[in-house]
Every structure is written in C-alpha cells, then in structure tokens.
PDB file of N, H, CA, C and O in Angstrom:
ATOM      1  N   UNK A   1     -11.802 -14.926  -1.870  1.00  0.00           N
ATOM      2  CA  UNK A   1     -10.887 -13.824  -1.682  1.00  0.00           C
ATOM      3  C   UNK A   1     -11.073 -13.272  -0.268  1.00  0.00           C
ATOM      4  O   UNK A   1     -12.119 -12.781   0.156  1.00  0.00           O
ATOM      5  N   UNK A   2      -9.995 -13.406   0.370  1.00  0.00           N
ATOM      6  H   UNK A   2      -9.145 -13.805   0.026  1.00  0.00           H
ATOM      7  CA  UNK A   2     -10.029 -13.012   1.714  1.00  0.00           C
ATOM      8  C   UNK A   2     -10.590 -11.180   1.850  1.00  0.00           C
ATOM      9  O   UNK A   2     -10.356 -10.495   0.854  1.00  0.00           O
ATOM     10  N   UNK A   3     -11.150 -10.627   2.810  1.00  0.00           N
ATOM     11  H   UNK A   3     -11.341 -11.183   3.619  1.00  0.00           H
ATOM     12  CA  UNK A   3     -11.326  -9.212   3.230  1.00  0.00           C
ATOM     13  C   UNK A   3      -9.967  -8.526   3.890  1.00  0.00           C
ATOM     14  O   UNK A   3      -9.154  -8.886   4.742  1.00  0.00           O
ATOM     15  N   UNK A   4     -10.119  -7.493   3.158  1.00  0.00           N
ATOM     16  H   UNK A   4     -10.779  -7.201   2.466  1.00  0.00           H
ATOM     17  CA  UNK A   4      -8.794  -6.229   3.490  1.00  0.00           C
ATOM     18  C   UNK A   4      -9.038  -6.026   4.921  1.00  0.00           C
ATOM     19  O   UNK A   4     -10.097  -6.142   5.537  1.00  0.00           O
ATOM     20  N   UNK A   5      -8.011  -5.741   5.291  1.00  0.00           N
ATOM     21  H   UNK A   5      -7.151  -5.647   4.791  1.00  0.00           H
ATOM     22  CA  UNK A   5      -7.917  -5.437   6.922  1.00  0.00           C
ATOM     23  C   UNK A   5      -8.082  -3.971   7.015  1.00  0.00           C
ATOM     24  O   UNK A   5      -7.642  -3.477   5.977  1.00  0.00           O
ATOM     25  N   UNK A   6      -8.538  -3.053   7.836  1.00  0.00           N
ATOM     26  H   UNK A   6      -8.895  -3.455   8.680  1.00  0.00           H
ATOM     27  CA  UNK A   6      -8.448  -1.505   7.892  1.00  0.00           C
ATOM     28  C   UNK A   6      -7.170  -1.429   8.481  1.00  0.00           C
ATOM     29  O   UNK A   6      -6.696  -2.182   9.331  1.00  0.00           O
ATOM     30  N   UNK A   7      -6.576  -0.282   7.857  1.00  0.00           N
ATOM     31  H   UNK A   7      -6.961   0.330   7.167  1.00  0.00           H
ATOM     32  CA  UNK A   7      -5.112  -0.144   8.264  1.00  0.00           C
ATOM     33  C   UNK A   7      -5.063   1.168   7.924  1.00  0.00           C
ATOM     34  O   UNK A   7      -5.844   1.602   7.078  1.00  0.00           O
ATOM     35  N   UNK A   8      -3.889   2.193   8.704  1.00  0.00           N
ATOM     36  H   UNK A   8      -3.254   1.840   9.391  1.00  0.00           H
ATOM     37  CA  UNK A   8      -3.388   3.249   8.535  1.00  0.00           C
ATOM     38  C   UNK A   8      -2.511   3.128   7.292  1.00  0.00           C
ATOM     39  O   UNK A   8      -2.234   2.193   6.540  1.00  0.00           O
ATOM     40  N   UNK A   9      -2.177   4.410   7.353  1.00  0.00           N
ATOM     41  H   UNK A   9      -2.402   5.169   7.964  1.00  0.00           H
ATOM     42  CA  UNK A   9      -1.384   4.782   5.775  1.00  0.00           C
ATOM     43  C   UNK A   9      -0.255   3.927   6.170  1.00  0.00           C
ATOM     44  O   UNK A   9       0.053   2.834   5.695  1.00  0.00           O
ATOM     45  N   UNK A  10       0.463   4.763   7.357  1.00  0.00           N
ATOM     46  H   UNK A  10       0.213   5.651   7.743  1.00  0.00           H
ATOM     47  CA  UNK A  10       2.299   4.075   8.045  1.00  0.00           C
ATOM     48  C   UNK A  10       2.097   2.329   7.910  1.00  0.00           C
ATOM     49  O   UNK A  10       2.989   1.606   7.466  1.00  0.00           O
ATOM     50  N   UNK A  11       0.586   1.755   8.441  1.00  0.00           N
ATOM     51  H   UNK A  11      -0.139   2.342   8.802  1.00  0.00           H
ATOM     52  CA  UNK A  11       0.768   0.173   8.374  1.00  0.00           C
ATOM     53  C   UNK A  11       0.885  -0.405   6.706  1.00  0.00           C
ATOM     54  O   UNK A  11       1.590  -1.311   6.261  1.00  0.00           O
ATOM     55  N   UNK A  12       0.038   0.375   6.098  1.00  0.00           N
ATOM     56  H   UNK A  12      -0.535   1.111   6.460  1.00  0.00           H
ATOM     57  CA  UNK A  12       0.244   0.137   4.512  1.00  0.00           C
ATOM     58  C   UNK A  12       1.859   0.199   4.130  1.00  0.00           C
ATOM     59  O   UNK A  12       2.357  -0.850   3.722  1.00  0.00           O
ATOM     60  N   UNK A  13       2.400   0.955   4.203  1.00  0.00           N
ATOM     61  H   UNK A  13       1.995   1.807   4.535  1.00  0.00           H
ATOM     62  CA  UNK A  13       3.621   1.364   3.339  1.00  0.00           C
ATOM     63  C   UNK A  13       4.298   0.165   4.214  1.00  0.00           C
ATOM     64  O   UNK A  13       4.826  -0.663   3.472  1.00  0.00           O
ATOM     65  N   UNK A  14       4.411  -0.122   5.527  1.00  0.00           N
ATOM     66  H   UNK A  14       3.983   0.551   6.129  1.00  0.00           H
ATOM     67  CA  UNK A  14       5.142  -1.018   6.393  1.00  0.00           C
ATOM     68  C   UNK A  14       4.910  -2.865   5.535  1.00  0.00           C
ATOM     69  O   UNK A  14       5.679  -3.807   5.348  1.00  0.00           O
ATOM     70  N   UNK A  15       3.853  -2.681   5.315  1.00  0.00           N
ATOM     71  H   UNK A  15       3.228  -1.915   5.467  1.00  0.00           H
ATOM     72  CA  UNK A  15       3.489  -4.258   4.215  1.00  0.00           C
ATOM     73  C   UNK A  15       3.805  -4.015   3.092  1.00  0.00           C
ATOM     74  O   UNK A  15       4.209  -5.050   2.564  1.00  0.00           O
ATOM     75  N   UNK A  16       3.843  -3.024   2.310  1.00  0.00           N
ATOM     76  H   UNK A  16       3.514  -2.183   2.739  1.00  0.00           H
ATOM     77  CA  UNK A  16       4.794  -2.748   1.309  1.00  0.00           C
ATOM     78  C   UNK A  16       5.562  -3.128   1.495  1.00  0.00           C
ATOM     79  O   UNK A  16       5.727  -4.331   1.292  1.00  0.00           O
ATOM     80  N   UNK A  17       6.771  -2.134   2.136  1.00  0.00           N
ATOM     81  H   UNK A  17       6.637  -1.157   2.301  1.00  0.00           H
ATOM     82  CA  UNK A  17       7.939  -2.308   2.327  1.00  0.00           C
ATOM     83  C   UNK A  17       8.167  -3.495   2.541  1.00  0.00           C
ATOM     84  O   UNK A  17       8.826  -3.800   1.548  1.00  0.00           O
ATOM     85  N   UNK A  18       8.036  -4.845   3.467  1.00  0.00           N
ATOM     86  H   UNK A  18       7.501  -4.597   4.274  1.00  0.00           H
ATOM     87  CA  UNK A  18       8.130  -6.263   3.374  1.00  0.00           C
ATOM     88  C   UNK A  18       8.052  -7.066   1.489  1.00  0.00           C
ATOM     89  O   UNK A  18       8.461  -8.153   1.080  1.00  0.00           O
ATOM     90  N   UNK A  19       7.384  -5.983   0.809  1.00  0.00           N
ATOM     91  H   UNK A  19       7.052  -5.100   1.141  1.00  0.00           H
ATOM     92  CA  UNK A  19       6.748  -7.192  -0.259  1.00  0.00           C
ATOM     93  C   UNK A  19       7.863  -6.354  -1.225  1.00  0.00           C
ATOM     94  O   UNK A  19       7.473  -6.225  -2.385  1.00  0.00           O
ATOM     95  N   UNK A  20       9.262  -5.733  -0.907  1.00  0.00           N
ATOM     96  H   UNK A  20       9.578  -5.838   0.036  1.00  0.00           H
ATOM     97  CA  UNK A  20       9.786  -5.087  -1.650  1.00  0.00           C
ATOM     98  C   UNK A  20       9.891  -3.571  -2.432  1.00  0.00           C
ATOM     99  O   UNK A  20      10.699  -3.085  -3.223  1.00  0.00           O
ATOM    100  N   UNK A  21       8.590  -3.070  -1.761  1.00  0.00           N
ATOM    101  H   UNK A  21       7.933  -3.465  -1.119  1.00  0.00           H
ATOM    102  CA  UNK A  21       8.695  -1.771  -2.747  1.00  0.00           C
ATOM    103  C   UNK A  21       9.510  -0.778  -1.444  1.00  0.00           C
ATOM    104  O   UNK A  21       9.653  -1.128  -0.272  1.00  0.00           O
ATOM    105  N   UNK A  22       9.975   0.561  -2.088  1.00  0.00           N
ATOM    106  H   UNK A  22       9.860   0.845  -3.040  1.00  0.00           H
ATOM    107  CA  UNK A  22      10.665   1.478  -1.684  1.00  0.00           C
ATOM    108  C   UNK A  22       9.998   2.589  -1.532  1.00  0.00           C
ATOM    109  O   UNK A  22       9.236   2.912  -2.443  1.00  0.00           O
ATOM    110  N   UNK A  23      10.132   3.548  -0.205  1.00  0.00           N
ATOM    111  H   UNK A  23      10.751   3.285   0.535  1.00  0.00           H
ATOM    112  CA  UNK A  23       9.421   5.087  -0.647  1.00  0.00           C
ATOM    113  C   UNK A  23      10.234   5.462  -1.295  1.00  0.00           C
ATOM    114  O   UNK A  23      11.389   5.225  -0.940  1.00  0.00           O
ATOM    115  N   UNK A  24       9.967   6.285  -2.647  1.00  0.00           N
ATOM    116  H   UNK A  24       9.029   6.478  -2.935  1.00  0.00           H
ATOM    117  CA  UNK A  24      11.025   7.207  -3.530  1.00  0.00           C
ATOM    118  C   UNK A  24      10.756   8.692  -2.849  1.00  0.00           C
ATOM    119  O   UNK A  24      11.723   9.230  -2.310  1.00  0.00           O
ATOM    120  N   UNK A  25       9.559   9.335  -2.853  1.00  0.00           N
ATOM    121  H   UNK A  25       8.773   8.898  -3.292  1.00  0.00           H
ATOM    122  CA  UNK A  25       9.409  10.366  -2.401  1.00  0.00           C
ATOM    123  C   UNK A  25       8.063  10.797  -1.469  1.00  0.00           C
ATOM    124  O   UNK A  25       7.349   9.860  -1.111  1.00  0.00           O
ATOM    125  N   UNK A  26       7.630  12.333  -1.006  1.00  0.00           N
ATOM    126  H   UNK A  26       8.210  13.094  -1.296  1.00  0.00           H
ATOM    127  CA  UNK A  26       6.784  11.983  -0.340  1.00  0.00           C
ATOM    128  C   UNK A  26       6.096  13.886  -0.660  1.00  0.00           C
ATOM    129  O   UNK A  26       6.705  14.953  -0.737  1.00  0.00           O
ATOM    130  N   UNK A  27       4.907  13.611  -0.747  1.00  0.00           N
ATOM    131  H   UNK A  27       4.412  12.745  -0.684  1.00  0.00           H
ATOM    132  CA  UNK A  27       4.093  15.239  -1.363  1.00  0.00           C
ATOM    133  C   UNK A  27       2.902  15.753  -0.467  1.00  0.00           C
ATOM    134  O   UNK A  27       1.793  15.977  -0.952  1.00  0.00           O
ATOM    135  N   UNK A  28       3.153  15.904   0.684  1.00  0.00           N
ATOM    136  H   UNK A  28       4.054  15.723   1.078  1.00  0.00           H
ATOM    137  CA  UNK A  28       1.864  16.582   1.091  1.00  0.00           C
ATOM    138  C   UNK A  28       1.492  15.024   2.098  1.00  0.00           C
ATOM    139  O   UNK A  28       2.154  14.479   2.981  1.00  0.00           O
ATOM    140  N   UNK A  29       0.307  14.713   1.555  1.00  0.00           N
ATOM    141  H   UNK A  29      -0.230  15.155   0.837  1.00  0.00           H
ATOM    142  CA  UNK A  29      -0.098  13.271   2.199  1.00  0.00           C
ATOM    143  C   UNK A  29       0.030  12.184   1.575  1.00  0.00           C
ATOM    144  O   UNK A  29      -0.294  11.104   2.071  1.00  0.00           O
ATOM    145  N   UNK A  30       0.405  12.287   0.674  1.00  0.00           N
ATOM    146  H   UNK A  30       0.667  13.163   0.271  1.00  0.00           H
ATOM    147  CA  UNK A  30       0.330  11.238  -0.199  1.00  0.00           C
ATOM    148  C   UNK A  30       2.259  10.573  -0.415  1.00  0.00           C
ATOM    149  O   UNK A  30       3.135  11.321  -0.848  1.00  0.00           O
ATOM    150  N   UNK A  31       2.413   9.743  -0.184  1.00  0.00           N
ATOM    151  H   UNK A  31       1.701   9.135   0.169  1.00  0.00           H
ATOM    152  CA  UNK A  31       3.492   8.898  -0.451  1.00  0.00           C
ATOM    153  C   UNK A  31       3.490   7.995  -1.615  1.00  0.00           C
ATOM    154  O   UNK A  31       2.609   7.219  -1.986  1.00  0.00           O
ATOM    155  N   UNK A  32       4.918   8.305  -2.235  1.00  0.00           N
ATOM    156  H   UNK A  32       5.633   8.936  -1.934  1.00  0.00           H
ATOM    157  CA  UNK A  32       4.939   7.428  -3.345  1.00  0.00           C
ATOM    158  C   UNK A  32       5.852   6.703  -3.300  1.00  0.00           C
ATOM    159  O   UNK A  32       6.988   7.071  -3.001  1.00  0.00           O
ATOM    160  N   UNK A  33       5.417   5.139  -3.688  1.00  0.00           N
ATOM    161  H   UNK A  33       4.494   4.840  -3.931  1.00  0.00           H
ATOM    162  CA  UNK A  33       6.847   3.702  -3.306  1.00  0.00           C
ATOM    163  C   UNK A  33       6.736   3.241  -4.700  1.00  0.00           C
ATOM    164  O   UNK A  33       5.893   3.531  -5.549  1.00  0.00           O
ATOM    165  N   UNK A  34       7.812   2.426  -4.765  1.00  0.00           N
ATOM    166  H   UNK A  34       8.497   2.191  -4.076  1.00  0.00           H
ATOM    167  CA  UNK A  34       8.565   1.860  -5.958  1.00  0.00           C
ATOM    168  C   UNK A  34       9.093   0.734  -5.770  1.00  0.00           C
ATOM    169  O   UNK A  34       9.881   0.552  -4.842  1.00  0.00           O
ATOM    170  N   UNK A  35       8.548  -0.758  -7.109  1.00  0.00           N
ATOM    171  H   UNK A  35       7.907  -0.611  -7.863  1.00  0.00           H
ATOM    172  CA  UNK A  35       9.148  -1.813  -6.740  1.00  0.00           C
ATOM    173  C   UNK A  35       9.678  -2.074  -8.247  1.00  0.00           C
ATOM    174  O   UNK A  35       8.895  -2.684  -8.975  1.00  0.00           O
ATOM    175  N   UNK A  36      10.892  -1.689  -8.781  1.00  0.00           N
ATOM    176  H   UNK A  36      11.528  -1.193  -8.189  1.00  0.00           H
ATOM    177  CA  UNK A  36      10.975  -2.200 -10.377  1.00  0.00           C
ATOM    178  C   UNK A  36      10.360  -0.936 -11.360  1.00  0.00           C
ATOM    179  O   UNK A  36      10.811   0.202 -11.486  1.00  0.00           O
ATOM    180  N   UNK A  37       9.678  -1.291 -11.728  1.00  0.00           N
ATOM    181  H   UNK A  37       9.311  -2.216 -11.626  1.00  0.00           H
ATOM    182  CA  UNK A  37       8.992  -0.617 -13.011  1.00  0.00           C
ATOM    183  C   UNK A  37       7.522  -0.384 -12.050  1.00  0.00           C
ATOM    184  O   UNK A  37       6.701   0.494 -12.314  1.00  0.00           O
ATOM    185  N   UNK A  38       7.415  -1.178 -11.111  1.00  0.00           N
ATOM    186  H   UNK A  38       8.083  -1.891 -10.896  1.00  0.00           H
ATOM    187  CA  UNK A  38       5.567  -0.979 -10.998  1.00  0.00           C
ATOM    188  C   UNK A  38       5.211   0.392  -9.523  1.00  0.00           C
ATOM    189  O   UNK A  38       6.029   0.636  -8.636  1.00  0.00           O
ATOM    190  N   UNK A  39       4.242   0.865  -9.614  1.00  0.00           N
ATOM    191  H   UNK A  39       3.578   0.667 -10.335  1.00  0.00           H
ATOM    192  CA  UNK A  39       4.509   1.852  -8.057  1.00  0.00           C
ATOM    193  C   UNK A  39       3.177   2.069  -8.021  1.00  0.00           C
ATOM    194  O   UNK A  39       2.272   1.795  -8.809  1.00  0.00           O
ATOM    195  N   UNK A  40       3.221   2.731  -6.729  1.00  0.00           N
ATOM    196  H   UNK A  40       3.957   2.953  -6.089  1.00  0.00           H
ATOM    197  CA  UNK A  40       1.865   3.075  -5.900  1.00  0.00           C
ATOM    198  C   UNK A  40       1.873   4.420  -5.196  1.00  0.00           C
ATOM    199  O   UNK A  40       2.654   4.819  -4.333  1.00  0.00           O
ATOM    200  N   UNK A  41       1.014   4.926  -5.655  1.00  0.00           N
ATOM    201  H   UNK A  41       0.380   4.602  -6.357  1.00  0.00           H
ATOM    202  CA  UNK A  41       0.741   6.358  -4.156  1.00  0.00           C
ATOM    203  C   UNK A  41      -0.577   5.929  -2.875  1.00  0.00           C
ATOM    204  O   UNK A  41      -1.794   5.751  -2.930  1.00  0.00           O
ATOM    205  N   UNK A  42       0.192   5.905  -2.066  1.00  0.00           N
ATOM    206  H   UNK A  42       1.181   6.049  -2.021  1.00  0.00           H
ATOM    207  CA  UNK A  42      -0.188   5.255  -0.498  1.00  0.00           C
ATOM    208  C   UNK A  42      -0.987   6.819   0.444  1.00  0.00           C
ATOM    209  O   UNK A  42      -0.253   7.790   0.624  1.00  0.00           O
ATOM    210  N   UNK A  43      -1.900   6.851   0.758  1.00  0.00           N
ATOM    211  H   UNK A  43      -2.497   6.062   0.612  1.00  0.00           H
ATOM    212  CA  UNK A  43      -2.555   8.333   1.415  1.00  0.00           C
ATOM    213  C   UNK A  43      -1.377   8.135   2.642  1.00  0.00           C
ATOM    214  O   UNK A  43      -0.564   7.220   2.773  1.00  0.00           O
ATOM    215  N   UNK A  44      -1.583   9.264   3.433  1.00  0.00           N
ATOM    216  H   UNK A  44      -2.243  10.007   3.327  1.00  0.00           H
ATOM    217  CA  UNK A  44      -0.828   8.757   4.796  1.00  0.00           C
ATOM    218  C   UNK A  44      -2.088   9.376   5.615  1.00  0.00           C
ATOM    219  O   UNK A  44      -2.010  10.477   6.159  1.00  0.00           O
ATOM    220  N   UNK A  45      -3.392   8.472   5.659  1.00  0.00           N
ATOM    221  H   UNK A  45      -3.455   7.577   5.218  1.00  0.00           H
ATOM    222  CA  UNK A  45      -4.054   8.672   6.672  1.00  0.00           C
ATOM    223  C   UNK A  45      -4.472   8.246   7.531  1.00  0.00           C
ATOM    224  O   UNK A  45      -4.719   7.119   7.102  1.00  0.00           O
ATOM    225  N   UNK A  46      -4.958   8.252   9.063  1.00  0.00           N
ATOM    226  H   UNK A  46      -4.758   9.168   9.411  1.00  0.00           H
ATOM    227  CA  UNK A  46      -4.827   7.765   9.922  1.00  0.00           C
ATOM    228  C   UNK A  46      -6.163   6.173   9.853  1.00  0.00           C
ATOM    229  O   UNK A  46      -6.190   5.426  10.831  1.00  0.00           O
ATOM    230  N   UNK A  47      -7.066   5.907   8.696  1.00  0.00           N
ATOM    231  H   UNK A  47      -7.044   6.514   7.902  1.00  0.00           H
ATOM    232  CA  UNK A  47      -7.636   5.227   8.478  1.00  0.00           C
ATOM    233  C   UNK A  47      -8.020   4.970   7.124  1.00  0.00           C
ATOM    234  O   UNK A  47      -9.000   5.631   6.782  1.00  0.00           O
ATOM    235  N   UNK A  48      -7.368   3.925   5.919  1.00  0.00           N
ATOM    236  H   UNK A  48      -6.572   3.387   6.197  1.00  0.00           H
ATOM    237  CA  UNK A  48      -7.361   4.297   4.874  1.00  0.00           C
ATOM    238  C   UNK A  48      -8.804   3.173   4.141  1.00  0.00           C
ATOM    239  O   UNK A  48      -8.596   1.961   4.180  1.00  0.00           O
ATOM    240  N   UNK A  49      -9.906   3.578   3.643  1.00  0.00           N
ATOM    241  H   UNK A  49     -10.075   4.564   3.612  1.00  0.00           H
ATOM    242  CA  UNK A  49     -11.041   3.368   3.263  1.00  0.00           C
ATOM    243  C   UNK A  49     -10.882   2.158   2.583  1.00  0.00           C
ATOM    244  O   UNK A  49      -9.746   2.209   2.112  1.00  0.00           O
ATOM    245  N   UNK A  50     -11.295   1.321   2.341  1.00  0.00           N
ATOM    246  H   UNK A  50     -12.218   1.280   2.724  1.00  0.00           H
ATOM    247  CA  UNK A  50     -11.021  -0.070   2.122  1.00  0.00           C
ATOM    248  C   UNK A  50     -10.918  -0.288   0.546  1.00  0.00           C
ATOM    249  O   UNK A  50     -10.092  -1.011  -0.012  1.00  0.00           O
ATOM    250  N   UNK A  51     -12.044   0.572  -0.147  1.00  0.00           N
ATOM    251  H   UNK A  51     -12.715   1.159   0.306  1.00  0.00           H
ATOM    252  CA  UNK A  51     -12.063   0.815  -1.443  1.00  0.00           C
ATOM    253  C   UNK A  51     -10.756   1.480  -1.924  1.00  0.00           C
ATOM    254  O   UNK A  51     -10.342   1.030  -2.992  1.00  0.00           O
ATOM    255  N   UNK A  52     -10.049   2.423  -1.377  1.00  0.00           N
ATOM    256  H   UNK A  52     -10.386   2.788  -0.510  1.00  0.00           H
ATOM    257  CA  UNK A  52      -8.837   3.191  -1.453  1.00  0.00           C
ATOM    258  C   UNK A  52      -7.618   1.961  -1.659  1.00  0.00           C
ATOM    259  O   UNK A  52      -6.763   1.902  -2.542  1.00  0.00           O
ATOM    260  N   UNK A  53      -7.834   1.138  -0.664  1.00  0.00           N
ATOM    261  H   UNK A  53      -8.528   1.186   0.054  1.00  0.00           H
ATOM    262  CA  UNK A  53      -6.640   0.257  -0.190  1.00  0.00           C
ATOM    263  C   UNK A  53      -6.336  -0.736  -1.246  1.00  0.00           C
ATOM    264  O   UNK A  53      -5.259  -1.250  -1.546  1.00  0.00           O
ATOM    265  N   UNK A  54      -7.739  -0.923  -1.836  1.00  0.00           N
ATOM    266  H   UNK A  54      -8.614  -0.505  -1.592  1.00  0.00           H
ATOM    267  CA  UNK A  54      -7.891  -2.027  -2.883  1.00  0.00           C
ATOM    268  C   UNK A  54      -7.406  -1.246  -4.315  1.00  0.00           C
ATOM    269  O   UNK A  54      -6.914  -1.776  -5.311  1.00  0.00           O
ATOM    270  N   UNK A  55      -7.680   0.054  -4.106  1.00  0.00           N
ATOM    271  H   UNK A  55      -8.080   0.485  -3.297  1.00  0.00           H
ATOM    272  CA  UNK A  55      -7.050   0.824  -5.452  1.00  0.00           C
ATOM    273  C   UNK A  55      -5.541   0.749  -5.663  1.00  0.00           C
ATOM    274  O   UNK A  55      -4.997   0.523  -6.744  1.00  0.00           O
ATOM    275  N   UNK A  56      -4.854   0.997  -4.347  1.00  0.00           N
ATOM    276  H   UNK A  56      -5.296   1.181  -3.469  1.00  0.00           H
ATOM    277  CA  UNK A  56      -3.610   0.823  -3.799  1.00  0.00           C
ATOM    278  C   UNK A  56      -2.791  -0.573  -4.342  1.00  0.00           C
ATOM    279  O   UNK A  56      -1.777  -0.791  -5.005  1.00  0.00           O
ATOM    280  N   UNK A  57      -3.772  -1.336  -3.707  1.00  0.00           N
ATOM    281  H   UNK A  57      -4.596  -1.160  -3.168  1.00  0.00           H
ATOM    282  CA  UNK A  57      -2.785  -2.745  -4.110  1.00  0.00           C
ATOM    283  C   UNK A  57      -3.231  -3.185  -5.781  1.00  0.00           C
ATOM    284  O   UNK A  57      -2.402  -3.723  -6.514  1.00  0.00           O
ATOM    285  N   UNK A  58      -4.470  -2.914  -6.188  1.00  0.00           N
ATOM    286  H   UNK A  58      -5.144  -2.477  -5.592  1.00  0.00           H
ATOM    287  CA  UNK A  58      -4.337  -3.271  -8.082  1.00  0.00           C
ATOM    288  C   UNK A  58      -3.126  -2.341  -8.392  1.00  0.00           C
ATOM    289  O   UNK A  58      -2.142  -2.823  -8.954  1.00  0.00           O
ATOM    290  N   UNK A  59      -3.172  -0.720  -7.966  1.00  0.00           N
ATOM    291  H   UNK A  59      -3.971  -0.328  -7.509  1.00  0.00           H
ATOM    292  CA  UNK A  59      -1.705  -0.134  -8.542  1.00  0.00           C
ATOM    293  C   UNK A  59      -0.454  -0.670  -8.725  1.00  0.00           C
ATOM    294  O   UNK A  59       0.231  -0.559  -9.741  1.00  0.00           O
ATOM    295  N   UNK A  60      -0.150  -1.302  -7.630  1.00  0.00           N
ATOM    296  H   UNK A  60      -0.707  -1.392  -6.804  1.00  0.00           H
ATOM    297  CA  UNK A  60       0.655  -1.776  -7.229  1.00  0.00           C
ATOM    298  C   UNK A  60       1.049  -3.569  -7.715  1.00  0.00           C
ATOM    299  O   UNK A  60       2.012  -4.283  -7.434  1.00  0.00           O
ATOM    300  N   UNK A  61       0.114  -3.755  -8.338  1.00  0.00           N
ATOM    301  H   UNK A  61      -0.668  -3.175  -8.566  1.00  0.00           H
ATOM    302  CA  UNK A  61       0.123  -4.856  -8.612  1.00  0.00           C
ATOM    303  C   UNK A  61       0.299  -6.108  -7.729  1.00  0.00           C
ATOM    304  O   UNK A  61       0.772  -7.167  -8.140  1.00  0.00           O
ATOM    305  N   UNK A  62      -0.205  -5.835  -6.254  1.00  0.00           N
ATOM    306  H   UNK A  62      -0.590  -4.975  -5.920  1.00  0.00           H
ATOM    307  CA  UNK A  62      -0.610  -6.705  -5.523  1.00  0.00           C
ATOM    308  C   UNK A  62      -1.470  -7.674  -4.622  1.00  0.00           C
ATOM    309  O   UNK A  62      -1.925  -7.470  -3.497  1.00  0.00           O
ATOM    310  N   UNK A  63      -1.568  -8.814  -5.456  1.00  0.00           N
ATOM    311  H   UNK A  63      -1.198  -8.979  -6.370  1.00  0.00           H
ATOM    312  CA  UNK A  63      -2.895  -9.310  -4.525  1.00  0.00           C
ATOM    313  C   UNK A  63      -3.243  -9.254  -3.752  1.00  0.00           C
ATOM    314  O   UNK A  63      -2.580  -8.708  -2.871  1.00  0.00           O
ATOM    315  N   UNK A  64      -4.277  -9.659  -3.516  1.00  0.00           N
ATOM    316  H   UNK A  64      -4.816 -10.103  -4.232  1.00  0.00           H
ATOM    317  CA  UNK A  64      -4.715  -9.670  -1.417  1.00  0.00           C
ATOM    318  C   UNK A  64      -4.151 -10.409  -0.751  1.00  0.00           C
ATOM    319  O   UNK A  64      -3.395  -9.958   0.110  1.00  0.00           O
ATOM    320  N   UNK A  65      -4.340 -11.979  -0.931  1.00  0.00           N
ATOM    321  H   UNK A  65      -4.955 -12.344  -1.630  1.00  0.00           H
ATOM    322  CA  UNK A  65      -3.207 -12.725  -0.069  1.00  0.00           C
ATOM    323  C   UNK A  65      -1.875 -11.782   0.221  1.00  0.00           C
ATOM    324  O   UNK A  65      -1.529 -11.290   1.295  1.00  0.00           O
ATOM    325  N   UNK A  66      -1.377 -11.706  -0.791  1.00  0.00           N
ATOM    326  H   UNK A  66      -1.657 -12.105  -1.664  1.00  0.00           H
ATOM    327  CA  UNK A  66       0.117 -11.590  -1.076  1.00  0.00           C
ATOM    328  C   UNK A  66       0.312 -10.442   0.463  1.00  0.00           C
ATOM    329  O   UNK A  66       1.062 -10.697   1.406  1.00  0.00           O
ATOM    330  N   UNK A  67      -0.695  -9.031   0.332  1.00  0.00           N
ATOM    331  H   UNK A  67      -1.305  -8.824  -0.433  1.00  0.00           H
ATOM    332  CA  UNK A  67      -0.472  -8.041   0.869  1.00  0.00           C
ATOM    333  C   UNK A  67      -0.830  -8.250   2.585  1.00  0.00           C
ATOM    334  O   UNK A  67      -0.582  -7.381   3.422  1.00  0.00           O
ATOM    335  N   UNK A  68      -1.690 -10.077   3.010  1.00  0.00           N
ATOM    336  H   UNK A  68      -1.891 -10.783   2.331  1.00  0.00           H
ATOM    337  CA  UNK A  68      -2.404  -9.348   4.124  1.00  0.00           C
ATOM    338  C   UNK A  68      -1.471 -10.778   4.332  1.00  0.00           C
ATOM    339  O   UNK A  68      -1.608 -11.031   5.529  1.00  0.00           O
ATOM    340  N   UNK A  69      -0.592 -11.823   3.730  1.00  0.00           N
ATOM    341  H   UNK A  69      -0.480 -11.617   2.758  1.00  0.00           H
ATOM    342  CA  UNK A  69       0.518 -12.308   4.284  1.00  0.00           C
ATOM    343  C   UNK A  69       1.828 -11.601   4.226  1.00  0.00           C
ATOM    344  O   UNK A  69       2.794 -12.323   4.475  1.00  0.00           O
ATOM    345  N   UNK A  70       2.080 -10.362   3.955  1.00  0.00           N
ATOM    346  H   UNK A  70       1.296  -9.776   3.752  1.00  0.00           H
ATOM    347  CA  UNK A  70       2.672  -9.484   4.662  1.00  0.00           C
ATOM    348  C   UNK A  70       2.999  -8.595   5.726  1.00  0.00           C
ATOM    349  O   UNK A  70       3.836  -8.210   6.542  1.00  0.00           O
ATOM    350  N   UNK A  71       1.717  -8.480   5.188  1.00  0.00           N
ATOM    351  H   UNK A  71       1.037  -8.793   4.525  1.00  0.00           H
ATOM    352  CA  UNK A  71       1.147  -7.306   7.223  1.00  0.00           C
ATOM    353  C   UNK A  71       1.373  -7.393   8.406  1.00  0.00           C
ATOM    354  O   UNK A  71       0.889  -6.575   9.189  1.00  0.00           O
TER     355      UNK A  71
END
C-alpha cells in the first residue's frame, strides 16, 4: 500500500473533485462533498495530518491508489 502524500485541505477536495464527488456545502472549516449516496467532511487546513486524510478517504470510500492517482 502506497504512503499518503501531505496535502492541504483545497488539494484534498481538488482529488476529490477529479474522482467525482461534489462540495454540497461548507461550515466553518470543515467542508462537506458528495458522490451518490457516499460523502466525506474534508478539514480546510493548511496541512491535513495523515491519520485525518486516511479517515477522509475510508469515509469516503476511497482507496489509496485510487486517491493519489488522482492528485
């Protein structure tokens, strides 16, 4: 299993957005996207903790490949 890349919140949602999901709305720091039935809340911080990121993409229901051949 390949290692997560450190990335900002804006680069997260930007590899999202490629793998299909949508921002629906947005609360403070936290952003929430939508792909179908499945979604994720994304921090919007300027360095998002690697453990965080990995919480992010199981939410989201996306692998690692999948997310860092997006990026």
């Amino acid at each position: 299993m390949p290692r997560l890349p450190r990335l900002s919140g804006a680069e997260t949602v930007r590899a999202l957005e490629r793998l299909g999901f949508a921002v629906v709305r947005q609360r403070g720091s936290h952003i929430i996207m939508r792909r179908g039935v499945s979604g994720c809340v994304v921090p919007n911080h300027r360095a998002i903790k690697l453990g965080t990121l990995a919480g992010v993409l199981r939410q989201a229901g996306v692998s690692t490949e999948e997310f860092i051949a997006a990026q």
